[in-house]
C-alpha positions, -999 to +999 in steps of 0.1 A: +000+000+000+016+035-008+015+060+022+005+096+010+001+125+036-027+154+037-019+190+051-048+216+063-053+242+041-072+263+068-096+259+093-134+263+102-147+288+124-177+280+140-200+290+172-208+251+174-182+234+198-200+207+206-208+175+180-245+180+184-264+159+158-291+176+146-301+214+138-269+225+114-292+239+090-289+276+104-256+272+114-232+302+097-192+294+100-161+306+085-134+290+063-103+305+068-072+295+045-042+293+058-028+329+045+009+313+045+000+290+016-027+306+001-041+340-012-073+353-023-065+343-057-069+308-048-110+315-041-111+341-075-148+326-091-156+303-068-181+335-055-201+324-088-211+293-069-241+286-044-227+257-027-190+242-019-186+207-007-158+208+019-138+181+030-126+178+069-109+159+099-130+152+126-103+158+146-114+158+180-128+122+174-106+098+196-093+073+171-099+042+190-137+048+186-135+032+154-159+002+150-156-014+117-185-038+125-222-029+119-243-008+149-275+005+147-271+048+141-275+065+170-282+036+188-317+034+181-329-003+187-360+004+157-332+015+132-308-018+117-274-027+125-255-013+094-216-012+088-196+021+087-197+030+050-237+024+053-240+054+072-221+090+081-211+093+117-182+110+126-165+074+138-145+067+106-117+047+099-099+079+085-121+107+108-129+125+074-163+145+071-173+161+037-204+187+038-217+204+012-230+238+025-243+273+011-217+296+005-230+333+015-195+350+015-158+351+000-136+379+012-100+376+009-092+342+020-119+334+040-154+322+033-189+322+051-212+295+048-243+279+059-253+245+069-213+234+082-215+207+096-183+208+113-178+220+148-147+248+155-117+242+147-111+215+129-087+211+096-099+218+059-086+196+038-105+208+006-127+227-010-142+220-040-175+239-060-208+223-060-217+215-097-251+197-105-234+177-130-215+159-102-249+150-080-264+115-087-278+106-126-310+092-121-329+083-090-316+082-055-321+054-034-319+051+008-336+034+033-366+043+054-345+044+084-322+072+071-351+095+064-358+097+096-325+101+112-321+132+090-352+147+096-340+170+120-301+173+113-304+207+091 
């Protein structure tokens, strides 16, 4: 296996500090990039855009809270047991979150946007424009169960 490494390229700001599930909808946070690597002209256009996915490190997640078998989400007994790459909790085997969210702002090297799920302080990895082209072709399948646990995250 080759090894590879990933370095922030900023941070997020936000007045959540606490990995509460639910209610991210009307959260507003900040982007900052790291003004050593990067300048504004690393954002130049991307203010033509509604939405940015950005891609994180939960990194307050203790790394040992990995479980790579199959628990029901949120441990609710009336949802299944499914494995880790069936759902999106923050307990990953690499702590990575990616959240598309409404960008409202770009100003120098720093973005405001809406609907972050990401609490403060934790590292950017990247940030990418949201293009319709790149959602799902066709019809989008997902299980009863996963309707309801997102009925009340944004």
């Amino acid at each position: 296996m080759r090894t590879f490494s990933m370095h922030p390229i900023g941070f997020v700001r936000s007045s959540r500090n606490e990995p509460i599930d639910d209610d991210w909808g009307a959260v507003v946070s900040r982007v900052a990039l790291d003004p050593e690597q990067f300048t504004s002209e690393s954002l130049r256009g991307l203010e033509k855009f509604s939405h940015i996915d950005v891609v994180y490190v939960f990194d307050r997640v203790d790394q040992g809270s990995f479980e790579p078998g199959a628990r029901r989400p949120r441990n609710n007994p009336d949802w299944p047991a499914v494995g880790v790459f069936a759902q999106r909790n923050k307990r990953r085997p690499n702590r990575i979150g990616v959240s598309t969210c409404q960008l409202t702002d770009v100003h120098g090297t720093e973005l405001t946007v809406r609907g972050l799920d990401a609490i403060d302080r934790p590292p950017v990895l990247d940030i990418k424009p949201y293009m319709t082209e790149f959602a799902p072709r066709g019809a989008v399948r997902q299980p009863h169960w996963s309707h309801e646990l997102m009925s009340t995250y944004w």
